[in-house]
C-alpha positions in Angstrom: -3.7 41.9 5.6 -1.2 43.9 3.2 2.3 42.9 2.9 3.4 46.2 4.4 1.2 45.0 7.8 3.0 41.4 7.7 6.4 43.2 7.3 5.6 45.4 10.3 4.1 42.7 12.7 6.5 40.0 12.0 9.8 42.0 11.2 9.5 45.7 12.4 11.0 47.4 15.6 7.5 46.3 17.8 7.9 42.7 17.0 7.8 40.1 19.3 9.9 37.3 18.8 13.7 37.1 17.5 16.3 34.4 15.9 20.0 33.7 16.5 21.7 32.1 13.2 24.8 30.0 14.0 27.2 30.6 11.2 30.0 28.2 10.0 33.5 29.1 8.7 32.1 30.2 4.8 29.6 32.4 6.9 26.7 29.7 5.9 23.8 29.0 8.3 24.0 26.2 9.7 21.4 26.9 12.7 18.8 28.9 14.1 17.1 29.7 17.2 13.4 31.5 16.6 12.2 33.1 20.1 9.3 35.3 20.6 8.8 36.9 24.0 5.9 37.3 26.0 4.3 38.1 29.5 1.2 35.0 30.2 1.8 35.7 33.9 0.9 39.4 34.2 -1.6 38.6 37.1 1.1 37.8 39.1 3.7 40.2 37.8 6.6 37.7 36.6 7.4 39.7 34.0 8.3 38.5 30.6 8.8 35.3 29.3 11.1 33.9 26.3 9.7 31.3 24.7 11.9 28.8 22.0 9.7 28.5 18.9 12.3 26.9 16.6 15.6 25.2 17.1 17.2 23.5 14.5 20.6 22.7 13.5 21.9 20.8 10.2 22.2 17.6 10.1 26.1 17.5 9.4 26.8 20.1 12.3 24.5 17.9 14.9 26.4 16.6 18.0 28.7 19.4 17.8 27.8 22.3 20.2 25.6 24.4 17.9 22.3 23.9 19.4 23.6 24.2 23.0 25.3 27.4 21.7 22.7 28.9 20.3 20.9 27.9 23.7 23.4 29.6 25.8 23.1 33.0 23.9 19.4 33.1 24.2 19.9 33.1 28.1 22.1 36.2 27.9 19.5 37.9 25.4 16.5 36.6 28.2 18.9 38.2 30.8 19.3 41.8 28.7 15.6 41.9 27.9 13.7 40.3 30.7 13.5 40.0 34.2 15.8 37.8 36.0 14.5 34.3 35.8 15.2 31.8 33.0 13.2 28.6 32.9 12.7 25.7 30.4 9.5 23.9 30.2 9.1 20.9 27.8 
């Protein structure tokens, strides 16, 4: 495993999974949403799936919106790159 290889697979234009970054008014993070999308139901031709591998939001911005925000955007992406079916599983 090379660096080059890593950068490829985790950051290049054939990865699979994504973030959102929620920015504040100074253009700081103050949370992200990490997605990776995928197809475990390809036997019975579902199509892909998005699947929510990180969600976190500051401490001092909780209880605000951000998280639901960031939430609400990912269904738009799931609607622009998948089929047309957005679940949540626990």
């Amino acid at each position: 495993m090379t660096r080059d290889v890593l950068e490829k697979d985790l950051f290049g234009a054939d990865a699979d999974w994504d973030g959102l970054v929620a920015v504040d008014a100074k253009d700081e993070p103050i949370g992200l949403l990490f997605y990776s999308i995928t197809n475990l139901f390809r036997a019975y031709n579902y199509g892909a799936m998005i699947q929510i591998d990180e969600l976190y939001v500051k401490s001092d911005f909780r209880k605000q919106g951000i998280g639901e925000a960031l939430v609400k955007r990912l269904a738009e992406v799931a609607q622009e790159k998948t089929s047309n079916e957005f679940m949540f599983g626990v």
